[in-house]
N, CA, C and O atoms as a GROMACS GRO file, in nm:
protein
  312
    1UNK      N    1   0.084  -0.116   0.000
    1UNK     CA    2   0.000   0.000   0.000
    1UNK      C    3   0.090   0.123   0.000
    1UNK      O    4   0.189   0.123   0.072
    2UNK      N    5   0.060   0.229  -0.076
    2UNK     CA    6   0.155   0.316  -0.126
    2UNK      C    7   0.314   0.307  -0.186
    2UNK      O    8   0.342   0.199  -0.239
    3UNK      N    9   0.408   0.398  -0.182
    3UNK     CA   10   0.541   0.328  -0.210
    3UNK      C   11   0.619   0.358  -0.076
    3UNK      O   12   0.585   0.424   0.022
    4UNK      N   13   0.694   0.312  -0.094
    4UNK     CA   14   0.851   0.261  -0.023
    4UNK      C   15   0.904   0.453  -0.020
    4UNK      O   16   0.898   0.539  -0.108
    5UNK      N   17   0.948   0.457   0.111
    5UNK     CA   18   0.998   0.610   0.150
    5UNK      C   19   1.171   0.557   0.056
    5UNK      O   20   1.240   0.655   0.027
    6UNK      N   21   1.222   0.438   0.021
    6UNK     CA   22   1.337   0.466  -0.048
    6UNK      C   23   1.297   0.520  -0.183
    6UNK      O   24   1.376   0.596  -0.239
    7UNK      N   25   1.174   0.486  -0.247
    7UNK     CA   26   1.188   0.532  -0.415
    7UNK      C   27   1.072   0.685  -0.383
    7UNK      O   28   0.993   0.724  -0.469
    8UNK      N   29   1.086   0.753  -0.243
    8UNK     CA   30   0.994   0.898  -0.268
    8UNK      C   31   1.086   0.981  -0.335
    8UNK      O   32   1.205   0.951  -0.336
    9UNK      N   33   1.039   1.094  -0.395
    9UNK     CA   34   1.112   1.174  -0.412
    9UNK      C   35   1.158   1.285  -0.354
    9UNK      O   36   1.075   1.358  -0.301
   10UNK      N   37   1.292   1.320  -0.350
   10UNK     CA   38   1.290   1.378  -0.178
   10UNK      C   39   1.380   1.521  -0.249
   10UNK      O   40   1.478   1.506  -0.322
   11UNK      N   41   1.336   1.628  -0.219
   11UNK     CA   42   1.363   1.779  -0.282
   11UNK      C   43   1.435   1.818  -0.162
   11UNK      O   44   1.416   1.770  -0.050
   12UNK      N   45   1.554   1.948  -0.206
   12UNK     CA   46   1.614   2.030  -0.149
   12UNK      C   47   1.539   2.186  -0.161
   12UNK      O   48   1.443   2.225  -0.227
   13UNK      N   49   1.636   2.256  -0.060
   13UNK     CA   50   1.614   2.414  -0.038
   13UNK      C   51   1.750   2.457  -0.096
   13UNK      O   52   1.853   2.405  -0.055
   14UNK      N   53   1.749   2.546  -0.185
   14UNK     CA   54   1.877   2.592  -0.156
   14UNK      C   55   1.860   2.732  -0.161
   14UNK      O   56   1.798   2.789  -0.250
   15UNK      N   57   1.920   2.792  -0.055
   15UNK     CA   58   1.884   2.980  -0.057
   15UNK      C   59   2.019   3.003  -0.075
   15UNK      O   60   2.119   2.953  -0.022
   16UNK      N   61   1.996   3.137  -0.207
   16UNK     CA   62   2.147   3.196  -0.249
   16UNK      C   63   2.106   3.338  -0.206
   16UNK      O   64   1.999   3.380  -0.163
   17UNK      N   65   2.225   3.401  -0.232
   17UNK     CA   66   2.252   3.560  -0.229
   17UNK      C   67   2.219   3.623  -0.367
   17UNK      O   68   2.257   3.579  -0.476
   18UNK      N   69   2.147   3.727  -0.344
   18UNK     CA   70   2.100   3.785  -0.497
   18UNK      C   71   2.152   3.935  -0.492
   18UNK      O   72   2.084   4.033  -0.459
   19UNK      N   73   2.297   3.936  -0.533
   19UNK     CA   74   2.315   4.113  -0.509
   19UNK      C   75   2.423   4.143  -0.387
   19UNK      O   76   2.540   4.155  -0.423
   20UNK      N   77   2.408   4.149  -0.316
   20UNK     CA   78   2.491   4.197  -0.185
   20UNK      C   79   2.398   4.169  -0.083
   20UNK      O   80   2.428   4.075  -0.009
   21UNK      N   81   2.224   4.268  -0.047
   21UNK     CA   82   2.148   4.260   0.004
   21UNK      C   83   2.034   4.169   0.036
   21UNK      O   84   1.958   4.180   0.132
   22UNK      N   85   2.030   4.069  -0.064
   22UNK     CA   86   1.862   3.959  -0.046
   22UNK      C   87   1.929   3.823  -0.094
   22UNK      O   88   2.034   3.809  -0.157
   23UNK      N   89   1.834   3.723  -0.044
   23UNK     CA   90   1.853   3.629  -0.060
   23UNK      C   91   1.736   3.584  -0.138
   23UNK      O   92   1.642   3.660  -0.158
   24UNK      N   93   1.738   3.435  -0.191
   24UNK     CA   94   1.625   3.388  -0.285
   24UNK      C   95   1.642   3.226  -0.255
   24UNK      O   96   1.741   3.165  -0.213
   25UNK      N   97   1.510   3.180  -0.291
   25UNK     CA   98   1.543   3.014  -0.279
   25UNK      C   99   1.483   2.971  -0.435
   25UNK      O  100   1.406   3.012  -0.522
   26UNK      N  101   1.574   2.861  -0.405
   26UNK     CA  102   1.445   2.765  -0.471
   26UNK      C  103   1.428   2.578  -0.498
   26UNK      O  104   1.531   2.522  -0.538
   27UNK      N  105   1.369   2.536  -0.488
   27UNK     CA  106   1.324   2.400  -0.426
   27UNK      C  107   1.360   2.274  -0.542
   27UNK      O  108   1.308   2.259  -0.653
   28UNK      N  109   1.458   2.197  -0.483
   28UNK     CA  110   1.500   2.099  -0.651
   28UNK      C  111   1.495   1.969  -0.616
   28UNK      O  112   1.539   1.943  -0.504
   29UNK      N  113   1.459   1.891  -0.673
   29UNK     CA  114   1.460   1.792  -0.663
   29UNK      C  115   1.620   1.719  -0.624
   29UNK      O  116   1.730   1.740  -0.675
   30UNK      N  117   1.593   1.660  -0.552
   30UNK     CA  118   1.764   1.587  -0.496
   30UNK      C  119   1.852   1.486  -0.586
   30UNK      O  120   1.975   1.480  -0.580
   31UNK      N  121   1.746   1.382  -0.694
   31UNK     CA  122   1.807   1.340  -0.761
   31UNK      C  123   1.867   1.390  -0.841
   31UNK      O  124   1.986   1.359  -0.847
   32UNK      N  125   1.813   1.489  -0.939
   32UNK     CA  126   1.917   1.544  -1.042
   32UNK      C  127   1.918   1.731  -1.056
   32UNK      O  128   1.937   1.797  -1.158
   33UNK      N  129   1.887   1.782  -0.908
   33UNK     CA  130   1.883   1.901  -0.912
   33UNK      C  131   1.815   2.021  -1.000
   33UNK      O  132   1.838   2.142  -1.012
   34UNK      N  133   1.691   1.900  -1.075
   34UNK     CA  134   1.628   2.030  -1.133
   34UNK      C  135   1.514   2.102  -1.025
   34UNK      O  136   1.439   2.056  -0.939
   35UNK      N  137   1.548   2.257  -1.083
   35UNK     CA  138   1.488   2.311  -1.028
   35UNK      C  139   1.264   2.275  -1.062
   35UNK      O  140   1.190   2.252  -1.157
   36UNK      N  141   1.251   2.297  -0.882
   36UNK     CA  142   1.097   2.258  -0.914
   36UNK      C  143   1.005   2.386  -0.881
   36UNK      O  144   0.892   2.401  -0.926
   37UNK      N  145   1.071   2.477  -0.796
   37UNK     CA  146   0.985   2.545  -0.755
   37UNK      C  147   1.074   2.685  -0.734
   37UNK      O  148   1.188   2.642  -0.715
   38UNK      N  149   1.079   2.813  -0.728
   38UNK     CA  150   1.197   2.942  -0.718
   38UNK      C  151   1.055   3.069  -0.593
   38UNK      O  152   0.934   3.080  -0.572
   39UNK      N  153   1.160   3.118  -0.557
   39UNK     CA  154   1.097   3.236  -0.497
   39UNK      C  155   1.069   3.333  -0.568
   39UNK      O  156   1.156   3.369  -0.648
   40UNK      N  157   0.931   3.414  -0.564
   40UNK     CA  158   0.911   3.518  -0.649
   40UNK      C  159   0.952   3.644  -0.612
   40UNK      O  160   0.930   3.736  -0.691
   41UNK      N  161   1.026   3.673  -0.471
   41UNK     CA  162   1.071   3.788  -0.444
   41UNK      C  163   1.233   3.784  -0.370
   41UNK      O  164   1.306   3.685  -0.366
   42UNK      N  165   1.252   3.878  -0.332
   42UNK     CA  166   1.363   3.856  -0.272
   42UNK      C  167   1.352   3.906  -0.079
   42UNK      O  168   1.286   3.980  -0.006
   43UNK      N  169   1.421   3.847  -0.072
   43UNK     CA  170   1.402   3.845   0.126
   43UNK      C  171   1.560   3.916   0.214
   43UNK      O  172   1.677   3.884   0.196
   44UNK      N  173   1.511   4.001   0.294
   44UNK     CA  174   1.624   4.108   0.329
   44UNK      C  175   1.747   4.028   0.462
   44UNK      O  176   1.840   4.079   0.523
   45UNK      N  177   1.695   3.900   0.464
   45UNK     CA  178   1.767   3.808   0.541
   45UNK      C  179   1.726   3.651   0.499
   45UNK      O  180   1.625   3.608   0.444
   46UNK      N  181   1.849   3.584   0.550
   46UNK     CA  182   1.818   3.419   0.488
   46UNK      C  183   1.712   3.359   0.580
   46UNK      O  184   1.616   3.292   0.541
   47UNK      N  185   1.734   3.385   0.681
   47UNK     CA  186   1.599   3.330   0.769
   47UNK      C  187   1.453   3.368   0.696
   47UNK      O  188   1.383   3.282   0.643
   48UNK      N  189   1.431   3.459   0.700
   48UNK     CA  190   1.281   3.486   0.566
   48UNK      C  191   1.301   3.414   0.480
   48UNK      O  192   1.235   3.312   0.505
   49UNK      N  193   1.363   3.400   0.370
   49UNK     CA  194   1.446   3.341   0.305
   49UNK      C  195   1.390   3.181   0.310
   49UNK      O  196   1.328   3.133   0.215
   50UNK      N  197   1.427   3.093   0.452
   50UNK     CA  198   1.415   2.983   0.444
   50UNK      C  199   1.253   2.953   0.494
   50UNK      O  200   1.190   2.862   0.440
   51UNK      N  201   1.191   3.038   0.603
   51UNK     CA  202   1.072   3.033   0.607
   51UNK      C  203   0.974   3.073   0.500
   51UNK      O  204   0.862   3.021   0.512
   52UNK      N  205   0.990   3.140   0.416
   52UNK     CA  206   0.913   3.110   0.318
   52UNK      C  207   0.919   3.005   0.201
   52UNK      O  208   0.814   2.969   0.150
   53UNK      N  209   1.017   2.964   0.165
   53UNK     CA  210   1.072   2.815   0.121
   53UNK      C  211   0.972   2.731   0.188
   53UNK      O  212   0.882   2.684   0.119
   54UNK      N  213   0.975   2.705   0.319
   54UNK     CA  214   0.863   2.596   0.376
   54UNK      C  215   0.763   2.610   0.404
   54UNK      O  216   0.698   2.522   0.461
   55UNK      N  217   0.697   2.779   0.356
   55UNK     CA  218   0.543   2.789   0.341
   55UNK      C  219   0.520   2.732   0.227
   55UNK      O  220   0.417   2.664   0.225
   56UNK      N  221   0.591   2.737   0.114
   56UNK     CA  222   0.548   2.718  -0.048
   56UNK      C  223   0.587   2.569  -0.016
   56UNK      O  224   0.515   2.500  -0.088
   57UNK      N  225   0.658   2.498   0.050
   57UNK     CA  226   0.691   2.335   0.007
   57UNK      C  227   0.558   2.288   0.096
   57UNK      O  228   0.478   2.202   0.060
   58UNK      N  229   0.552   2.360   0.218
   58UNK     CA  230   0.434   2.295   0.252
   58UNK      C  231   0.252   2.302   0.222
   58UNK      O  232   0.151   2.242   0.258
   59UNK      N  233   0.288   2.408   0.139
   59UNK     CA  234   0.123   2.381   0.006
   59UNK      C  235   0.183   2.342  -0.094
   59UNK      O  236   0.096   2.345  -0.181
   60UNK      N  237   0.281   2.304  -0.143
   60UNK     CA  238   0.323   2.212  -0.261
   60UNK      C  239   0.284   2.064  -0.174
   60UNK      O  240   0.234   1.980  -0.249
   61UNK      N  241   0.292   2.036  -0.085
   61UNK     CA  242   0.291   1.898  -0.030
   61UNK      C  243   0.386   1.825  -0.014
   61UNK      O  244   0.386   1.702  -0.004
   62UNK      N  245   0.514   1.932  -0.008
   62UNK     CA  246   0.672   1.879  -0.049
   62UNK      C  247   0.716   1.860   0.058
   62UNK      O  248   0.687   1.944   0.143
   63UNK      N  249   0.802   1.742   0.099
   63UNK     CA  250   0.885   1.720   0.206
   63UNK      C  251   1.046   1.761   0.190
   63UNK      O  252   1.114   1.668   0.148
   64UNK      N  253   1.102   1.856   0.210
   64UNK     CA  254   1.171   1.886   0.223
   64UNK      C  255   1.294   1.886   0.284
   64UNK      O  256   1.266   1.899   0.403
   65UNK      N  257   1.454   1.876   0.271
   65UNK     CA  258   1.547   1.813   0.388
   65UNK      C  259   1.657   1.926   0.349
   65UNK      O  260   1.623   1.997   0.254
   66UNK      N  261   1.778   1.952   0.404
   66UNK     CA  262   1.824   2.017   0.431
   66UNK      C  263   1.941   1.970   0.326
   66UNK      O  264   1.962   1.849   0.318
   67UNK      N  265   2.033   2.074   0.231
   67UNK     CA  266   2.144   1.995   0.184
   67UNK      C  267   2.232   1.928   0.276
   67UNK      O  268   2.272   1.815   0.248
   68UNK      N  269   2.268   1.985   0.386
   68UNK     CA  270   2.393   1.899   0.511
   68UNK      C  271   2.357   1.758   0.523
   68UNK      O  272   2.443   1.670   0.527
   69UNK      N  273   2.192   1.727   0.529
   69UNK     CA  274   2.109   1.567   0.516
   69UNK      C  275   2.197   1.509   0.399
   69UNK      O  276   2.250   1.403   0.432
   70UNK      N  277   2.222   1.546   0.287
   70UNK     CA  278   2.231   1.485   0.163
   70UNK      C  279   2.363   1.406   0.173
   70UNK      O  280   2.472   1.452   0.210
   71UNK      N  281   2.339   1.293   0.139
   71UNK     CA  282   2.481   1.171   0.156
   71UNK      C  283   2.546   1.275   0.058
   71UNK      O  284   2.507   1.353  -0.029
   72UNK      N  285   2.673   1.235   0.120
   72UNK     CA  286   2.782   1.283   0.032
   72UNK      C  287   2.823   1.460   0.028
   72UNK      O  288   2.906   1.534  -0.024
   73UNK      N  289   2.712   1.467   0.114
   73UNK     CA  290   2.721   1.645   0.123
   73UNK      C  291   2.841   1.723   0.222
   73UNK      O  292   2.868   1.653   0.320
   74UNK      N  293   2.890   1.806   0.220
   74UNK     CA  294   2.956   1.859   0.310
   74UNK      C  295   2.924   1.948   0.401
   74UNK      O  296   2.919   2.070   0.387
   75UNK      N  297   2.891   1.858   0.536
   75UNK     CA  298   2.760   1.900   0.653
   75UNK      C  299   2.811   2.074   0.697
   75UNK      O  300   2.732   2.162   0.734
   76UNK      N  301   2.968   2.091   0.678
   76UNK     CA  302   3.059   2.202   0.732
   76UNK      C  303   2.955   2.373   0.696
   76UNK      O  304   2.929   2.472   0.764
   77UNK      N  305   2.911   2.316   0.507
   77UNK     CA  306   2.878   2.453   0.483
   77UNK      C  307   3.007   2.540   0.465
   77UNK      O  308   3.116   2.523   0.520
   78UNK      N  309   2.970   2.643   0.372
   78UNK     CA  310   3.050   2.773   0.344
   78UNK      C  311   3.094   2.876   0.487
   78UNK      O  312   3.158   2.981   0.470
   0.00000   0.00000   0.00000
């Protein structure tokens, strides 16, 4: 009954810098990083930034994980 949480498809956040001042996200799929979903504005800190990312994944119905989660990722960050 339903599928297996190994074959779900499991999406990232990734929030960049747009400029000097704002940040932007947008939501990709983990297997091959296409983009699924982008922010339509820009946000004057990354924290806005990431909370609105998980208003839009969570009326997308998207489960969402963090890149540091991602095998093979480098948990350190920039």
């Amino acid at each position: 009954m339903g599928s297996s949480p190994a074959s779900e498809t499991r999406y990232i956040v990734w929030i960049s810098r747009s400029g000097t001042d704002a940040f932007e996200w947008e939501i990709r799929r983990e297997t091959d990083s296409v983009v699924v979903h982008r922010s339509t504005r820009l946000f004057a800190t990354r924290i806005e930034a990431i909370f609105d990312s998980a208003r839009t994944a969570a009326t997308l119905n998207i489960a969402i994980i963090a890149p540091s989660a991602v095998e093979g990722e480098n948990a350190k960050g920039d």
